[in-house]
N, C-alpha and C positions, 0 to 999 in steps of 0.2 A: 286740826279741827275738822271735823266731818261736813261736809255740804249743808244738811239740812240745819245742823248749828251755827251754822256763818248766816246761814240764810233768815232763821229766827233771832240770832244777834243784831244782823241787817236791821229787820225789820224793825224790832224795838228801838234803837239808836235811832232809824226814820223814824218812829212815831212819836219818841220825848223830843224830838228835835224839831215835829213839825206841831205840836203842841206847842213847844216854847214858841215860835212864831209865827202860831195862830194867837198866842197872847197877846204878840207885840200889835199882831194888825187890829185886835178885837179891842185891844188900850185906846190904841191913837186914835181909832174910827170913836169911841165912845168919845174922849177929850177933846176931838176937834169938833165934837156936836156939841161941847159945852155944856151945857146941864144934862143932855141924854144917856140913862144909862144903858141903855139896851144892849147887849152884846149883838154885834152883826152877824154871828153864828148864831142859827136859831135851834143845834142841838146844846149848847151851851147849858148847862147846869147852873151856872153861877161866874159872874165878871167881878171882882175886885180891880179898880184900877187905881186904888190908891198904892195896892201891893204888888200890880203889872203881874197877876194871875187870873186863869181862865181853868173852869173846871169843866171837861167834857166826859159825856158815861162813855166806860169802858167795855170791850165786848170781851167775852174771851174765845178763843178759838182752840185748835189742835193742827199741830205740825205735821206736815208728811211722815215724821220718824214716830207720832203721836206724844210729844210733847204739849204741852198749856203754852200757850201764846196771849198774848193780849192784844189790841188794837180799836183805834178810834175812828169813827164815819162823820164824815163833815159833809159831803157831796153826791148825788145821785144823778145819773146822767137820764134815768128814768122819773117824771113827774110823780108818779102814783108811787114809787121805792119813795123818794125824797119827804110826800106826804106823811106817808104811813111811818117815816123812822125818824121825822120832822128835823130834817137835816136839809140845806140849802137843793137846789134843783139846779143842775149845771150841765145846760143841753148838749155844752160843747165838748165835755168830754167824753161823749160815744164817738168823736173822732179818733179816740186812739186806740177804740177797739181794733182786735188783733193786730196788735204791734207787740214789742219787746216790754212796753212801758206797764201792760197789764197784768196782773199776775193771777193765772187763775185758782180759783177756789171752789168746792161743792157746797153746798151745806143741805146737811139729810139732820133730820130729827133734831133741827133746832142747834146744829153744831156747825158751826165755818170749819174749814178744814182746808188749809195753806197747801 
């Protein structure tokens, strides 16, 4: 299997994986408020917790090899990005700018690009 195919495989497997438990924390946080249904993620589309699903908008992208990719934004380490894409503000993770942990990407003309 070729790099940038492991790589877009990677990435999908992370994103249903971390989907499914952004469900589980966006469940228990709505049931332990007891009657609140608000999902804790405020890019969230829609909470079911009676079915322990969470629906988040999909973005889609383009792979290094220019394949379609998909992937989901829950957090912005920037206040005014987290605004404008009304996805959580998470000041702490421009700590791991330039580390292994980030993976860079362009985006020209309205297209991400992995």
């Amino acid at each position: 299997m070729k790099r940038s195919t492991k790589r877009s495989l990677g990435f999908a497997f992370l994103a249903v994986g971390l989907v499914g438990a952004l469900a589980g924390i966006a469940t228990v946080n709505v049931r332990a408020a007891g009657t609140v249904t608000r999902p804790t993620l405020k890019s969230a589309i829609s909470l079911d917790a009676t079915n322990e699903t969470i629906t988040l908008p999909l973005h889609k992208g383009v792979t290094a090899a220019g394949k379609t990719t998909w992937f989901v934004v829950i957090d912005s380490s920037s206040k005014a990005d987290a605004t404008s894409r009304g996805v959580n503000f998470a000041p702490r993770l421009a700590n791991v700018l330039g580390t292994k942990a980030v993976q860079k990407v362009s985006i020209s003309g309205g297209v991400t690009r992995f």
